[in-house]
C-alpha positions in Angstrom: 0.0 0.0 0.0 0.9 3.0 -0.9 1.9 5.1 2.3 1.5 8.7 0.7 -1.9 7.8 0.0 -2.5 6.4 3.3 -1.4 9.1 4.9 -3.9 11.8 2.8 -6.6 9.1 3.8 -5.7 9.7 7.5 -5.8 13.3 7.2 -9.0 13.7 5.4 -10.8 12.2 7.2 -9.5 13.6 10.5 -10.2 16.9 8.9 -14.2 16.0 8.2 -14.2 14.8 11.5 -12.8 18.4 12.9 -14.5 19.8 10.3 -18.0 18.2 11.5 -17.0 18.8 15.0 -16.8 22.7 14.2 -20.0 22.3 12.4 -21.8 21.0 15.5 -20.6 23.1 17.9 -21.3 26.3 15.9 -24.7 25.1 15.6 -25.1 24.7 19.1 -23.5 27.7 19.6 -25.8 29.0 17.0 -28.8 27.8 18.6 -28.1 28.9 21.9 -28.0 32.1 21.0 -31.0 32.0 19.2 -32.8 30.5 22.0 -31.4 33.8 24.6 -31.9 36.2 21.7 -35.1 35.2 20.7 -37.3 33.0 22.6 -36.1 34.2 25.9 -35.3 37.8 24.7 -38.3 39.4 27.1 -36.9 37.5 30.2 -33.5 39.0 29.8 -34.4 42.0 29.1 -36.5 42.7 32.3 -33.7 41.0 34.3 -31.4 43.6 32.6 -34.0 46.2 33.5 -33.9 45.4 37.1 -30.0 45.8 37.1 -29.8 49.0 36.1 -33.1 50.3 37.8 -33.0 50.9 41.8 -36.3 51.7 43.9 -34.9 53.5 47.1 -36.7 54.5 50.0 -37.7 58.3 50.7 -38.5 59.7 54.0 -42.1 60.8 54.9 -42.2 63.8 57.1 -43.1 63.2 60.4 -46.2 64.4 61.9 -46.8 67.2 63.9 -48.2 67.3 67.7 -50.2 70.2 69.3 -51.9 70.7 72.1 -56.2 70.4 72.9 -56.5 73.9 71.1 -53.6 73.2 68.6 -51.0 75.0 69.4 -48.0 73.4 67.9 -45.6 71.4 70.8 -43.6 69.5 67.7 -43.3 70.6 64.0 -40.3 70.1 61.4 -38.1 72.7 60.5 -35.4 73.7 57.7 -32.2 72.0 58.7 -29.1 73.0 57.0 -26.8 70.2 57.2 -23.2 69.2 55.6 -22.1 66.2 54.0 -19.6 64.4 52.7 -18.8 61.4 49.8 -16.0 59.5 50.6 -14.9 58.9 47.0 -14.7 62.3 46.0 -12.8 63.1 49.2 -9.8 60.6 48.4 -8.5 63.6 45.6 -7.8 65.3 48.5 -5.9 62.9 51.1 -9.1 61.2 52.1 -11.7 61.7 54.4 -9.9 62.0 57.8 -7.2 64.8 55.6 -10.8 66.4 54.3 -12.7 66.1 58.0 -9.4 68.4 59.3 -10.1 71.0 57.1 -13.7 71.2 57.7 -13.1 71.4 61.8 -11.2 74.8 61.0 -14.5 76.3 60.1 -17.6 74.7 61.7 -17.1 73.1 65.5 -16.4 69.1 65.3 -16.1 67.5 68.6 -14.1 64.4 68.8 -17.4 61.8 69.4 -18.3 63.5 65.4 -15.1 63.1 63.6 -15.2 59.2 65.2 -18.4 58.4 64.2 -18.2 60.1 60.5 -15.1 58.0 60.5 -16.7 54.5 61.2 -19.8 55.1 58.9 -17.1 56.0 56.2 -15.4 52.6 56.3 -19.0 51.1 56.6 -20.7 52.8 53.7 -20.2 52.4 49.9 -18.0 55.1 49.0 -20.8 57.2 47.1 -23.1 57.5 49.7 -23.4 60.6 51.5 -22.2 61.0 55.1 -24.5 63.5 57.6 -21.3 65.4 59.4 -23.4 67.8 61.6 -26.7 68.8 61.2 -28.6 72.0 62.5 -26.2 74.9 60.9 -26.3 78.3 61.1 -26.0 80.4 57.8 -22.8 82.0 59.2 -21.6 78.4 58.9 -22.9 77.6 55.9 -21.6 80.8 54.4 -17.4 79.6 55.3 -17.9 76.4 54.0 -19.4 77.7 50.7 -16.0 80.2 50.6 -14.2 76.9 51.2 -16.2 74.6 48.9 -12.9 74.4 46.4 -10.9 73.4 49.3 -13.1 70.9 50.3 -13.4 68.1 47.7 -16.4 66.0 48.9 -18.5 68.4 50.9 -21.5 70.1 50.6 -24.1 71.3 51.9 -27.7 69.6 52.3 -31.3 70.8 53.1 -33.5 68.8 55.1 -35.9 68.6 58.1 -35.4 68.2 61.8 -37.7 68.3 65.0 -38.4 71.8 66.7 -40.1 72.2 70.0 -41.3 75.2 70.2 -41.5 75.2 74.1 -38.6 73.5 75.2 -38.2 72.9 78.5 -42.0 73.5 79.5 -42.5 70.3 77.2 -39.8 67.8 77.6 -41.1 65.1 80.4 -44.1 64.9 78.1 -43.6 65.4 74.4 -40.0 63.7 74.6 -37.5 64.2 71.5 -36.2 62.1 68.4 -33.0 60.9 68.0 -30.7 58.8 65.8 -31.6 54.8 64.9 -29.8 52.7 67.4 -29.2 49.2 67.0 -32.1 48.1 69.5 -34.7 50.1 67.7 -34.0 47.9 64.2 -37.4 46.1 63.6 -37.3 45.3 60.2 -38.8 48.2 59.3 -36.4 49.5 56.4 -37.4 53.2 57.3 -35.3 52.7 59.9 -32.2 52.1 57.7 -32.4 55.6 56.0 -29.1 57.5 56.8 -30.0 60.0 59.3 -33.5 59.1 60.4 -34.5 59.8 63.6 -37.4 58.0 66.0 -39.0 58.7 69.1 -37.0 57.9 72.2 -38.8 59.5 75.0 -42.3 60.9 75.7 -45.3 61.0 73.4 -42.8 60.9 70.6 -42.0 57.2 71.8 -45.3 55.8 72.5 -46.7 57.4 69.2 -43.7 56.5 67.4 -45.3 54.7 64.9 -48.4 56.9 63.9 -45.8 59.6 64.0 -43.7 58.1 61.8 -45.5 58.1 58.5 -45.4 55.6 55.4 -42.0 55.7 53.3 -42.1 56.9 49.3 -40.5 55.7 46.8 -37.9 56.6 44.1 -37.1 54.9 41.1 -33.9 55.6 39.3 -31.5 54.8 37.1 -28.0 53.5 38.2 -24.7 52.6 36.6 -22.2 49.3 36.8 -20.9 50.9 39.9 -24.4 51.6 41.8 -24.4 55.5 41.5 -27.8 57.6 40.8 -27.9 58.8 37.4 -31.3 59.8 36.8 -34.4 59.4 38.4 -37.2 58.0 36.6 -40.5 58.1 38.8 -41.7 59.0 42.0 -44.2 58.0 44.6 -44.6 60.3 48.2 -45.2 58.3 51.1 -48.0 59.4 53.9 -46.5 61.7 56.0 -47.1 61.0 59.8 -50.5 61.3 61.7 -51.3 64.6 63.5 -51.4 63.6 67.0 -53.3 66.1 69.3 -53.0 65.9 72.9 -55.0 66.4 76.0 -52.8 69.1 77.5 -53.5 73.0 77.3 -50.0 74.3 76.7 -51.8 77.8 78.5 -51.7 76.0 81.4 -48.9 74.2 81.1 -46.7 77.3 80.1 -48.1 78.3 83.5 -47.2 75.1 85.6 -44.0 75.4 84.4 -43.5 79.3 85.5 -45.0 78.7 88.9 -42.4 76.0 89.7 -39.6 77.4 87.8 -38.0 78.6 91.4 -38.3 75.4 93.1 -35.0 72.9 92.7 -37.1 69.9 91.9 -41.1 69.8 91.4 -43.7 67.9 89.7 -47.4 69.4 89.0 -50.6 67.4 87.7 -53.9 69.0 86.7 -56.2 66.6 85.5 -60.0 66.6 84.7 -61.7 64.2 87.0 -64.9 63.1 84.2 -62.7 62.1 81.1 -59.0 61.6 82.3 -57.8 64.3 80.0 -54.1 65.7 81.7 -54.1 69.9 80.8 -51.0 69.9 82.6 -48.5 67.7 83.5 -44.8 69.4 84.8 -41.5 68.4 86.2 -39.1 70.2 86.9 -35.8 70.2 86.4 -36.0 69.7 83.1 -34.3 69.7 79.9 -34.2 71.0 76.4 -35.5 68.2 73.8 -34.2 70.4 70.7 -30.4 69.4 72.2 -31.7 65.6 71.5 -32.7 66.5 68.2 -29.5 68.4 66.9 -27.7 65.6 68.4 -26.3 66.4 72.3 -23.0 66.8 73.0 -21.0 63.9 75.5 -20.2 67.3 77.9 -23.9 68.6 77.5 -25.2 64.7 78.1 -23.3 64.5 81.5 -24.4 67.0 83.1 -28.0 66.1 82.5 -26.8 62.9 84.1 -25.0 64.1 87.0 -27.1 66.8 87.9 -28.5 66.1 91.7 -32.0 67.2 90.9 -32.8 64.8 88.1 -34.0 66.7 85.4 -33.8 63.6 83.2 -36.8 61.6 85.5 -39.4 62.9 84.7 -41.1 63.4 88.5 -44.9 63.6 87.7 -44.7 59.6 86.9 -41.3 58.1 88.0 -41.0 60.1 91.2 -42.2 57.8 94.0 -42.7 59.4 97.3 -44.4 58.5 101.0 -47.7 60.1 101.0 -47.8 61.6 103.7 -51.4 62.7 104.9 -52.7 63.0 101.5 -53.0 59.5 102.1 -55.3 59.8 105.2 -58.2 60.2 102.2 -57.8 56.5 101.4 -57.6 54.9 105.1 -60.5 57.3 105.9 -62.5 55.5 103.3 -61.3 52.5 104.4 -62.8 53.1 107.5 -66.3 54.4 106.2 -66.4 51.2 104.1 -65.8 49.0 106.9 -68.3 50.3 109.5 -66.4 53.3 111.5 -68.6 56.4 111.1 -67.8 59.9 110.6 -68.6 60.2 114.5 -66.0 57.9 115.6 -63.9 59.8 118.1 -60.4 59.5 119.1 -58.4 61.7 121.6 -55.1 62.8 120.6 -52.9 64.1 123.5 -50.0 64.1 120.8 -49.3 60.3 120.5 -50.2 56.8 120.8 -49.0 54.2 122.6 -48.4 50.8 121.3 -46.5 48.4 123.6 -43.5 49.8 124.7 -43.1 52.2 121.3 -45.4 55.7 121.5 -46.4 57.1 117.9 -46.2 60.6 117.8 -48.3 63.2 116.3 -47.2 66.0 114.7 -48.9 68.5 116.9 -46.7 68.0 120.0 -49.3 68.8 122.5 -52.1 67.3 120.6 -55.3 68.0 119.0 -57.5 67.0 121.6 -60.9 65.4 120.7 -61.4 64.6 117.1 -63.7 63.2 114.7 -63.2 62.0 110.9 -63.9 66.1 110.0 -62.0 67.6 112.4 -58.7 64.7 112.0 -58.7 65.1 108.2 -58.9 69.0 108.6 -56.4 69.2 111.0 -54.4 66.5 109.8 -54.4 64.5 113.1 -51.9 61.4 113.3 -53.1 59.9 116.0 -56.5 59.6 114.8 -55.2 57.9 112.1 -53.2 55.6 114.3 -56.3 54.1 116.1 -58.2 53.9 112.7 -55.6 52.1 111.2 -55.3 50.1 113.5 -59.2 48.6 113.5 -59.1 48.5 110.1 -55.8 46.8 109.2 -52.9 47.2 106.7 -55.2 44.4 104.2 -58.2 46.2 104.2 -57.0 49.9 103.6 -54.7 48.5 101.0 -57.6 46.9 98.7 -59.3 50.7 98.7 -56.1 52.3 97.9 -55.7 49.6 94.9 -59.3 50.8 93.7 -58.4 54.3 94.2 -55.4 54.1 91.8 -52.7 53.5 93.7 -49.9 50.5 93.7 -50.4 50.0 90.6 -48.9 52.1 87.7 -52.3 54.5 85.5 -50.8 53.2 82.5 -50.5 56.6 80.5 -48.9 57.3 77.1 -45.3 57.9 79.0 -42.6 55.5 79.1 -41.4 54.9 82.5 -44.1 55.0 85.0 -43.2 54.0 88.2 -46.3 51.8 90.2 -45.7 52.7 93.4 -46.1 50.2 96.1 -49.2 50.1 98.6 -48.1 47.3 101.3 -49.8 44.3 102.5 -48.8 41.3 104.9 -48.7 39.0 102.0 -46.3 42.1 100.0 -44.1 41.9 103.2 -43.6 37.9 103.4 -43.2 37.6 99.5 -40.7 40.5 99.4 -38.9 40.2 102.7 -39.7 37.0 104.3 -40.9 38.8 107.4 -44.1 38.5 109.3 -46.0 42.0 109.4 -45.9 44.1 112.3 -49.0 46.1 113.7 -46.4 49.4 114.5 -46.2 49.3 110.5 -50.0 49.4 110.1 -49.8 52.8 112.5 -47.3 54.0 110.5 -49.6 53.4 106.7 -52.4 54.8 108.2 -50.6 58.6 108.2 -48.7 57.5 104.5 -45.2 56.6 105.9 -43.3 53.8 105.8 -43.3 51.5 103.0 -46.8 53.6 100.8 -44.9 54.7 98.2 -47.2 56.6 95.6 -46.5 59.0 92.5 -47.7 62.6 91.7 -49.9 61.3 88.6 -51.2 58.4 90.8 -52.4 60.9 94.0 -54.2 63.2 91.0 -55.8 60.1 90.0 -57.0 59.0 93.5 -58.4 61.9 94.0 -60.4 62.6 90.9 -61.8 59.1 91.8 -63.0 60.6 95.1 -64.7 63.4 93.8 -65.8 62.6 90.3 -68.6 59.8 92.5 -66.3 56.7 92.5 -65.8 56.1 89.3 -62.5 54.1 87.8 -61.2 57.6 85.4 -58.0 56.9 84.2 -55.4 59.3 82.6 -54.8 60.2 78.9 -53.0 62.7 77.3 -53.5 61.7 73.7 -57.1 61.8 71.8 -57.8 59.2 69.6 -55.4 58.2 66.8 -57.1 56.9 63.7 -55.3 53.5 62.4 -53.6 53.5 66.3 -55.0 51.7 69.4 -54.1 53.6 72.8 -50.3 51.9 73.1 -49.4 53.1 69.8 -49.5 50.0 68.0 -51.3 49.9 64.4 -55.1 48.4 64.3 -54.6 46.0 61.1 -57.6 46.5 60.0 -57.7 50.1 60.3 -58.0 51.9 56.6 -54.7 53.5 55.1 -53.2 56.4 56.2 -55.3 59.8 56.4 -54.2 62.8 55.6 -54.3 64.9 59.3 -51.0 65.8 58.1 -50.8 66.4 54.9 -50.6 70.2 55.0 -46.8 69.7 55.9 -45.7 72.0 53.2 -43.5 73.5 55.7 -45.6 76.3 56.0 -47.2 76.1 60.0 -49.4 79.1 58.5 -51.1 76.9 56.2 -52.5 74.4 59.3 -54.3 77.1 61.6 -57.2 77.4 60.3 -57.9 73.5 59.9 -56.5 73.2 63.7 -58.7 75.9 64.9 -61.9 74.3 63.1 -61.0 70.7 64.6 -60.6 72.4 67.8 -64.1 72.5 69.1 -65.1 69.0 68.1 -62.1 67.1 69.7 -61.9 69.1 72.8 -65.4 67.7 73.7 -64.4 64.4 72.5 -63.9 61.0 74.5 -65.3 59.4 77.8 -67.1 60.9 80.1 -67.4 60.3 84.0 -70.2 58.1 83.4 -68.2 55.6 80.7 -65.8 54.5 83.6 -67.0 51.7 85.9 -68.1 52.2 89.2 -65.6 51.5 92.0 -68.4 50.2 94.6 -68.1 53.2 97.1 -71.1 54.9 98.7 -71.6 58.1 97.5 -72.7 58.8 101.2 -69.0 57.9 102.0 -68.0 59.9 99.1 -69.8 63.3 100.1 -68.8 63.0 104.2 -64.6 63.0 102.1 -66.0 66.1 100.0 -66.7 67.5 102.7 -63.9 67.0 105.2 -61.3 68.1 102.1 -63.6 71.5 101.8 -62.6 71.6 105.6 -59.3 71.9 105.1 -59.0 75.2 102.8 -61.8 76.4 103.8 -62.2 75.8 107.8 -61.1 77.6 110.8 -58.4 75.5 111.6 -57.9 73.7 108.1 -54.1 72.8 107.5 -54.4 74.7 104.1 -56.7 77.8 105.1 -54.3 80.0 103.7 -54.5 78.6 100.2 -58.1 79.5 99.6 -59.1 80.5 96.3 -58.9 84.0 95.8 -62.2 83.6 93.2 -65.0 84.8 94.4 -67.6 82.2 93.2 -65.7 79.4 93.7 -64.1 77.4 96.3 -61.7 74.2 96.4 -60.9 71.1 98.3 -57.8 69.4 99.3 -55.1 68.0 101.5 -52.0 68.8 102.8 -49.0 66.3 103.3 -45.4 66.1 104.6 -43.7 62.7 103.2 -41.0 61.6 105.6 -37.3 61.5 104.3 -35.8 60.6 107.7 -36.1 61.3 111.0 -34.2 63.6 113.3 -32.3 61.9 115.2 -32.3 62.5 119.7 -28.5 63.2 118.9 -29.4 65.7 116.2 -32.2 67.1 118.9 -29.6 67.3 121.7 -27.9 69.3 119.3 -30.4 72.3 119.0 -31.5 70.6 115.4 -35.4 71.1 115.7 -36.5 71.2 112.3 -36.0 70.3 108.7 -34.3 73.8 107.8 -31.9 73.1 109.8 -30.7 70.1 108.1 -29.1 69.6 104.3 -31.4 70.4 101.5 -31.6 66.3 100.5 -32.3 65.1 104.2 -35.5 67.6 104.0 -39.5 66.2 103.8 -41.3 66.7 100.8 -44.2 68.9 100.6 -47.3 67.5 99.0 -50.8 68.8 98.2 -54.3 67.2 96.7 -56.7 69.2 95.8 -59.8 70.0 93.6 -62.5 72.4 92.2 -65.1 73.7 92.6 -66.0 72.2 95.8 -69.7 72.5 94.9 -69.4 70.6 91.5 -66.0 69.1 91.2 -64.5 69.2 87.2 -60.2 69.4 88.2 -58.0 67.6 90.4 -54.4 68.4 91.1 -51.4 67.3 92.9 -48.1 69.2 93.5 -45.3 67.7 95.1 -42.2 69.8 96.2 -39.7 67.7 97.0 -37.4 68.6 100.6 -39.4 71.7 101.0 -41.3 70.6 104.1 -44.9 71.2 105.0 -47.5 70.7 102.3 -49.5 73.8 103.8 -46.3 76.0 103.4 -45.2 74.9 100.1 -47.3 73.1 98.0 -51.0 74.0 98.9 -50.2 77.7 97.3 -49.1 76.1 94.3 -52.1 74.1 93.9 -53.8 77.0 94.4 -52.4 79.0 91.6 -53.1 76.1 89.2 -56.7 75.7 90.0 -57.5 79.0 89.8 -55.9 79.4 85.8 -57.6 76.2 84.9 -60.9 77.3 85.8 -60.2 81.0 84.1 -58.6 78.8 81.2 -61.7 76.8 80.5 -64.4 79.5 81.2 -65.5 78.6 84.8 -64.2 82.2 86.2 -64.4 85.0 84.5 -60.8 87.6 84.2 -62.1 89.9 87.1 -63.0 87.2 89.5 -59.4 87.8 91.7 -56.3 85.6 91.6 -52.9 85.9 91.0 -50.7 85.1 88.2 -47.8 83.1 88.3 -45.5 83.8 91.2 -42.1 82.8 92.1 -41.2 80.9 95.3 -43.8 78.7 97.1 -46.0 82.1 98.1 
């Protein structure tokens, strides 16, 4: 055989086989091709679509809060803020070399630079950084000079909280502040650079209504994820109008009456619906500091101030007492068979095996009765009282009353006080009960521990004819049950807030029409359940409390309203920080003013108008200030009178005072 031709055989057919091996795998090739081009040609190019188009989030403004008559306590303002893009920062040494140069013209503490820092390692290197927020146009003025210097920054406009009253508002309206890690609930609002939620106050418990639906943007990106155009929008639902119970009038007031005193809470309330007008402690602190974003320096001394302007008093603060309690273990007594008539002699203490129980009157009060003891504010008639009754018995009419248990307002940390029993004392100390300690409750001492808010609410309850009122200081939100929380099946969002245009002008008139239909609004005396007491009971208490401001020797006589047509009821306390010692006596100390400022009794007052149809209740509590008659009873005063000028019970001529400084 030839081998050339053998060889040519070989070859040729090795080529048809490479040959047919090309073919093929074109074709495949071919086909494939055809089959992404053509027949899956739609599915591509929506997948390519969705590549290069982004939907981001956009903020909804958050809604506004006012007061009964709508006077705005929390609106959203201009806010003139600078940025900074990491990327375009690296042309000029980076972002710590562009962060120097901006501290030369606008103040950057050290907490700042750190955190702009962190979020710049974090963040993908086209995304805006907030540096500060809240700037002044002086400020933005130098860094506009500088803006060639200054590769990276610029300057943004946006919204922040304002409260327009500051102080006067804090303990109730709270503040915003940034998104920490604990509030992440999957809401991706909360991811948005520089938004803010409610931390404190109203603004907490309302977070949510507040808060507002997020819009939507959709745009146009490029391989590396940057905005180049945006192709559609949708706005969100800005955040429901929430109007509260409070009359900021009166508030404004509460707040200038107790401006002298170092530490002071204040609660008027109206006894038939629960609605607070005024709720006030004080110290207290600016919210708008929260908002722009507090300084470390600014945040300790808020913490290490001695007089807690951070708690707010009115629900947190839990004090003995004191006789303002004596209401409760009086209607103790009534409701378990000892009559107004019951009669104890007081020569200035009781003894009880080898202890004696002192009253406060040294010498004593001599004969008393359930009028006379509450008027004059008689311990030992209290003492024996207590004593028949028991610790049990008085405790399960304080519980209906309000006390021991915490009102469950709109306000994050409510404090429930603690109203003692035998069973509280073996549970909680392992200790059997003593019947010294049931003395010592029946005058609001020892372990009673109550709040402002809580004594306001007892004694609308004893006034308003036993009925179970409880506390509010929000109306109605629609989509929002009473803690906040969404109702599912509530429609989509309203518009109560829709006229944020930035322009607060643009709201009155709407506010001003709603006005007279929601101040009216909600439950009446009559919706609340009866708490089982005899009104008999009920009127003898009235009447005893009229006693005090009003009778000869009543503990508060000289707190009478100055308005001529009306008159109030109330009681005085003096809640027991410690005792002065026989030492301390031997060594001429006779009273509390002789004594540190903290070692002090508080000074405490109940109270409510008009006697003859009851509509307010109040409490004031002066902490280390001593005698309720001296100190707080004046107050009280000054508060019932402007509500009942406030809401159109007196009329401008009727006497009074306006606010005063001091505890008058």
């Amino acid at each position: 055989m030839n081998p050339e031709k053998t060889r040519t055989r070989v070859f040729s057919r090795r080529a048809a086989l490479f040959v047919g091996g090309q073919t093929l795998v074109m074709g495949g090739l071919a086909a494939r091709l055809y089959y992404l081009q053509v027949v899956e040609s739609e599915r591509y190019a929506t997948l390519a679509e969705e590549n290069r188009i982004n939907f981001r989030l956009i903020a909804p403004p958050r809604g506004f809060i006012v007061d009964r008559n709508g006077d705005y306590l929390a609106i959203n303002i201009h806010n003139y803020r600078v940025v900074l893009v990491r990327e375009q920062a690296e042309s000029a040494g980076g972002v710590a070399a562009v962060m120097r140069k901006l501290a030369t013209l606008i103040d950057i503490d050290e907490h700042t630079a750190q955190r702009v820092m962190r979020e710049a390692e974090r963040r993908l290197a086209f995304v805006p950084i907030t540096v500060v927020e809240n700037l002044s146009w002086q400020e933005v003025s130098r860094i506009g000079v500088n803006q060639p210097d200054l590769p990276g920054v610029s300057i943004d406009v946006g919204q922040s909280r304002h409260y327009p009253y500051a102080e006067h508002m804090a303990h109730v309206v709270g503040y915003v502040s940034g998104v920490t890690e604990k509030d992440l609930s999957g809401d991706p609002l909360l991811e948005l650079p520089g938004f803010k939620v409610g931390k404190n106050g109203i603004e907490k418990h309302y977070d949510l209504a507040l808060r507002g639906t997020a819009g939507t943007s959709k745009v146009e990106v490029n391989a590396l994820g940057r905005v180049i155009r945006e192709i559609d929008r949708q706005e969100g639902h800005p955040g429901r109008e929430l109007r509260l119970t409070l009359d900021m009038r009166l508030q404004d007031f509460t707040g200038a009456r107790l401006r002298n005193e170092k530490a002071a809470s204040a609660v008027v309330m109206d006894i038939h619906n629960g609605d607070i007008l005024s709720l006030v402690s004080v110290p207290a602190y600016d919210p708008n500091a929260f908002s722009e974003g507090i300084g470390a320096s600014d945040w300790e001394k808020l913490v290490k101030n001695p007089y807690g302007p951070l708690t707010n008093k009115a629900i947190a603060g839990q004090y003995s007492p004191g006789s303002t309690y004596k209401m409760a273990v009086a209607l103790a007594a009534l409701e378990n068979g000892i009559g107004p008539d019951h009669t104890v002699y007081c020569p200035g203490h009781m003894e009880l095996g080898d202890r004696r129980f002192h009253c406060w009157k040294r010498h004593g009060h001599g004969s008393m009765d359930m009028t006379s003891a509450i008027a004059q504010s008689c311990d030992v008639w209290f003492y024996d009282v207590a004593r028949r009754v028991g610790v049990d018995r008085i405790a399960e009419v304080s519980n209906r009353l309000g006390l021991g248990a915490a009102s469950g307002i709109e306000l994050l940390g409510e404090k429930a006080g603690l109203i003692p029993t035998r069973k509280w004392k073996r549970e909680a100390r392992g200790q059997p009960w003593h019947m010294g300690e049931t003395l010592v409750v029946g005058i609001g001492q020892g372990f009673v521990l109550t709040t402002p808010l809580q004594l306001a609410i007892m004694t609308a309850r004893l006034v308003n004819g036993g009925r179970a009122v409880v506390p509010r200081l929000a109306y109605p939100v629609d989509g929002f049950d009473t803690d906040g929380n969404p109702i599912q099946d509530a429609d989509s969002p309203v518009t109560t807030a829709s006229r944020f245009d930035h322009e607060v002008e643009n709201a009155a008139t709407s506010l001003s029409e709603a006005t007279a239909t929601l101040a009216g609004s909600g439950p009446t005396a009559d919706s609340f359940p009866s708490l089982g007491f005899r009104q008999e009971h009920l009127d003898i208490l009235r009447h005893a409390m009229d006693e005090v401001v009003n009778g000869d020797r009543g503990t508060a006589r000289k707190s009478a309203l100055r308005l001529s047509e009306f008159t109030m009821g109330g009681k005085t306390g003096t809640s027991q920080v410690r005792r002065i010692s026989q030492a301390e006596r031997d060594a001429g100390i006779r009273s509390g003013e002789d004594i540190a400022w903290r070692l002090r009794d508080h000074a405490l007052f109940v109270g409510f108008a008009p006697v003859d149809n009851p509509r307010y209740a109040v409490s004031v509590v002066v902490e280390h200030a001593e005698g309720g008659s001296r100190a707080a009873a004046p107050i009280a005063r000054d508060l019932l009178e402007e509500v009942l000028r406030l809401q159109g019970f007196a009329t401008a001529d009727s006497g009074g005072a306006g606010p005063k400084d001091g505890t008058g």
